[in-house]
C-alpha positions in Angstrom: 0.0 0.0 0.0 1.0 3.4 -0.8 0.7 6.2 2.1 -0.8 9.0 0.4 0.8 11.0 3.0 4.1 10.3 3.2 4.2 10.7 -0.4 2.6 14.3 -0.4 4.9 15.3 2.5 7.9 13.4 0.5 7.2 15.8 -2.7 6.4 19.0 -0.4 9.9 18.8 0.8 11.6 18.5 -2.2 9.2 21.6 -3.9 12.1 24.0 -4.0 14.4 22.3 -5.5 12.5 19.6 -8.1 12.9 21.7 -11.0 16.4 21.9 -10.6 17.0 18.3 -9.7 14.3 16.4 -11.8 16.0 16.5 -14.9 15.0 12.8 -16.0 11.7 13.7 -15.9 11.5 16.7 -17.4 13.1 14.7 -20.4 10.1 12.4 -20.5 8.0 15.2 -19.8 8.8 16.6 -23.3 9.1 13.3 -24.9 5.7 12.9 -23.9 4.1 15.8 -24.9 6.0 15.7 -28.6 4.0 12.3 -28.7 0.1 14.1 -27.8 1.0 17.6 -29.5 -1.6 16.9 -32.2 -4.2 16.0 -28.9 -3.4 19.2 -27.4 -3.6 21.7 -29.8 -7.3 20.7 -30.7 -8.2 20.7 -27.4 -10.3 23.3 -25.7 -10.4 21.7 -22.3 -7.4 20.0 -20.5 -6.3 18.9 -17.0 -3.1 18.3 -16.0 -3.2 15.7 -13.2 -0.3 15.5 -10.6 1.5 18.6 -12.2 3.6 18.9 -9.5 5.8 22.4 -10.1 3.5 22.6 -13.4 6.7 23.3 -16.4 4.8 21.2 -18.3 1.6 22.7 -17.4 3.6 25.8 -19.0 4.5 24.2 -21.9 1.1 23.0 -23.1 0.3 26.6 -22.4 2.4 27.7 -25.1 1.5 24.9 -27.1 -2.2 25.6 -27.4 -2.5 29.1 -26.0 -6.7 29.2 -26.6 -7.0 26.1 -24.1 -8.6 26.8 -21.1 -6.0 24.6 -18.7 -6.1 23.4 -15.0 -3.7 21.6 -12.9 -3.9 19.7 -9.5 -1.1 18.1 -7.1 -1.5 17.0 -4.2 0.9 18.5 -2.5 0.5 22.3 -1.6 4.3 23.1 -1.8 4.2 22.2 -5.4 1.2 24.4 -6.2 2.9 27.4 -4.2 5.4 27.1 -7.2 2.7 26.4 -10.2 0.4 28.7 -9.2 2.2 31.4 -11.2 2.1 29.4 -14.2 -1.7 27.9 -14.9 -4.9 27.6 -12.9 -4.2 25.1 -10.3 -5.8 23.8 -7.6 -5.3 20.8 -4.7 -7.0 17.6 -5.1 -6.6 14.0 -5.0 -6.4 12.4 -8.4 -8.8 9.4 -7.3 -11.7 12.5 -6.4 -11.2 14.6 -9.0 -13.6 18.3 -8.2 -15.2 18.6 -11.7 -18.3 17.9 -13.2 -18.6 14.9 -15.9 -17.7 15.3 -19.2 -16.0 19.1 -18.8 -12.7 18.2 -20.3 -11.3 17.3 -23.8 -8.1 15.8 -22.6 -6.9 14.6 -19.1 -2.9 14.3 -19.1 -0.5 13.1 -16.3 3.1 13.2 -16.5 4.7 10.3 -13.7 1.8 10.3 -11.3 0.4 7.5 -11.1 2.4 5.0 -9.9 1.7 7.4 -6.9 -1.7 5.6 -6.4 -3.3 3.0 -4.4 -6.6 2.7 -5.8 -5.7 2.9 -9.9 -9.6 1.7 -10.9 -11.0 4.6 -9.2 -8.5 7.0 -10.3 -8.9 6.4 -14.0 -12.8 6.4 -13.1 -12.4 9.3 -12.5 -10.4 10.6 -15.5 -12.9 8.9 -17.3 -16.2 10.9 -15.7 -14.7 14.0 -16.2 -14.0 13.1 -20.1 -16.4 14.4 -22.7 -17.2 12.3 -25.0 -14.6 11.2 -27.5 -12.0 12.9 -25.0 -8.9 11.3 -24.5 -6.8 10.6 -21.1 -3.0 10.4 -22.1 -0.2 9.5 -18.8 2.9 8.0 -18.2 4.3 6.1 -15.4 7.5 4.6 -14.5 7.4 0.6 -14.9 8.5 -2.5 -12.8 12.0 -2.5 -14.8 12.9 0.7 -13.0 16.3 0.7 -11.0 16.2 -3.1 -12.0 20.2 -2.9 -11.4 19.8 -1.9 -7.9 17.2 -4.0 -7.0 19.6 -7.2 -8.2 22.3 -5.8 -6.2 20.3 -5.4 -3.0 18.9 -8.4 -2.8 22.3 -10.3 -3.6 23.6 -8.1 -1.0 20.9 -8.1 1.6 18.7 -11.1 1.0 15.9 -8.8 0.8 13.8 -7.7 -2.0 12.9 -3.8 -2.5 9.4 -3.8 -2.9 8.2 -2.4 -5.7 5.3 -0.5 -6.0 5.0 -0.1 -9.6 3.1 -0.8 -12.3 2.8 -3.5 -15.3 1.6 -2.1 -18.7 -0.8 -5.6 -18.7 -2.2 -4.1 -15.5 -3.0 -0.7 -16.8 -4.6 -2.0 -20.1 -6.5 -4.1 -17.9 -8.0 -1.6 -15.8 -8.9 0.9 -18.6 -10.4 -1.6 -20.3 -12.4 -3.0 -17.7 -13.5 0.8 -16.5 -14.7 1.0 -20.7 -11.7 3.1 -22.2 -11.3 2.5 -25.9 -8.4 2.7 -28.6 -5.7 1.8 -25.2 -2.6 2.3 -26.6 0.6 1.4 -24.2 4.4 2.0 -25.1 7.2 0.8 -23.2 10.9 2.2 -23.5 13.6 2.3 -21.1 15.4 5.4 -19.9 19.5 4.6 -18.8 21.0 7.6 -16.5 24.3 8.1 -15.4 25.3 8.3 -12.1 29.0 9.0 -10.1 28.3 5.8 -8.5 25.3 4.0 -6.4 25.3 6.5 -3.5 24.6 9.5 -5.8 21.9 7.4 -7.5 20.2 7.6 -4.1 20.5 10.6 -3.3 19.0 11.6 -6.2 16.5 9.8 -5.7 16.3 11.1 -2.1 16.2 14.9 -3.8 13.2 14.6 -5.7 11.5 13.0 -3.4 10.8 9.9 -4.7 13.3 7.4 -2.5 12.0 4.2 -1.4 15.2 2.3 -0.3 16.5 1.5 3.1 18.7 4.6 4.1 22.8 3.1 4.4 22.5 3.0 8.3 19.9 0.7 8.2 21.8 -1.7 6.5 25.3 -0.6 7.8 28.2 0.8 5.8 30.0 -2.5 5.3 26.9 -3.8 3.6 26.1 -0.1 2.0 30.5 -0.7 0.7 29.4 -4.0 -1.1 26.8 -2.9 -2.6 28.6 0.4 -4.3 31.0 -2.0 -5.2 29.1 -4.9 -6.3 26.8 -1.6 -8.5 30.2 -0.3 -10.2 31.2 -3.8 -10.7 28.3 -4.9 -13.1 27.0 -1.3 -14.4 29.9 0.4 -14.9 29.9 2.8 -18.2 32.5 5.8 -19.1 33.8 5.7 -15.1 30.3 6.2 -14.1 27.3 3.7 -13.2 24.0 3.2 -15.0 20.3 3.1 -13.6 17.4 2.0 -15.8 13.5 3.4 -16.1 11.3 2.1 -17.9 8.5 4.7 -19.0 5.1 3.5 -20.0 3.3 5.6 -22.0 -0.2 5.2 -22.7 -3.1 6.7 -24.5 -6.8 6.2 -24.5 -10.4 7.6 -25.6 -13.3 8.1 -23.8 -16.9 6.8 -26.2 -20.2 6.5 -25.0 
């Protein structure tokens, strides 16, 4: 189970300084919007759902100026900062505060792996759709950080859990909640890092860390598993990390 909580207080800390330190997912942000540009610039109505310090928010401004454009996080830190850029607002992506069909296109840029209850979140999504509306999101896959969840466990004995999600599971839940024309891509994101302890604290900066801190697993055992990291994903004197980004598309018809 995800606690809602710690992961708005988790993102709240990091407001300040996400922009500056969330430079893999402002890649994918842009990635993703070169791949529903066509979506947003017919589109009179859009909501951007988990928009966090909202730069994309900003961009799909640019992009279709005319649009009338909301955002929500659920974090109030983040909407300090995106408030200067769109119409934003704080609100729970499973109860979303708008009346059915108001809006032509419902976007999310790495939210909702965030999520406990994913059918009633894309219920949602889906009430507030007008008809032939489409909802467009990407989330990071189980193959993320797959290198350091082989070295953990080879290390520790322990698995990190992971909370995230299948592409079969999304399709499955759109379908079921009566989405049509689901379309799901998969591609996988390699970083480069000064070694494993860097990689964490990255992950620690923008808020979105869910290994055991080094203490809790002592530094000989945090020493083995730099090592044991460098050792098999070594590239150009650095060390690699994986994500895998699903991105996914669907349409709303009666």
């Amino acid at each position: 189970m995800i606690d809602k909580a710690i992961v708005r207080d988790n993102f709240s800390r990091i407001a300040s300084q996400y922009e500056e330190k969330a430079i893999l997912q402002e890649k994918i942000g842009k990635s993703f919007l070169n791949g529903i540009n066509h979506l947003v610039k017919k589109s009179g109505y859009i909501l951007d759902i988990g928009c966090g310090s909202a730069k994309l928010t900003k961009e799909i401004n640019i992009l279709n100026p005319q649009a009338k454009i909301f955002a929500l996080d659920l974090s109030l830190a983040m909407l300090e900062i995106a408030k200067n850029k769109c119409d934003c607002l704080l609100a729970d992506a499973q109860n979303l505060a708008f009346l059915k069909d108001s809006f032509d296109l419902v976007i999310s840029n790495l939210t909702y792996q965030w999520i406990n209850d994913l059918s009633k979140a894309f219920l949602e999504a889906k009430r507030i759709l007008k008809n032939n509306g489409d909802f467009c999101f990407t989330v990071f896959g189980q193959s993320t950080l797959e290198e350091l969840r082989s070295v953990y466990k080879r290390v520790t004995k322990r698995n990190i859990p992971n909370i995230l999600l299948k592409k079969d599971y999304i399709y499955q839940n759109l379908l079921e909640i009566g989405f049509k024309k689901i379309e799901i891509n998969c591609f996988l994101e390699k970083e480069l890092y000064l070694d494993l302890t860097s990689l964490v604290r990255w992950l620690k900066d923008i808020g979105t860390n869910r290994i055991e801190k080094p203490s809790f697993i002592g530094r000989e055992k945090w020493q083995k598993l730099n090592n044991l990291y460098k050792l098999n994903y070594e590239y150009d004197n650095q060390v690699y990390a994986s994500f895998e980004v699903i991105f996914v598309k669907a349409s709303k018809y009666r």
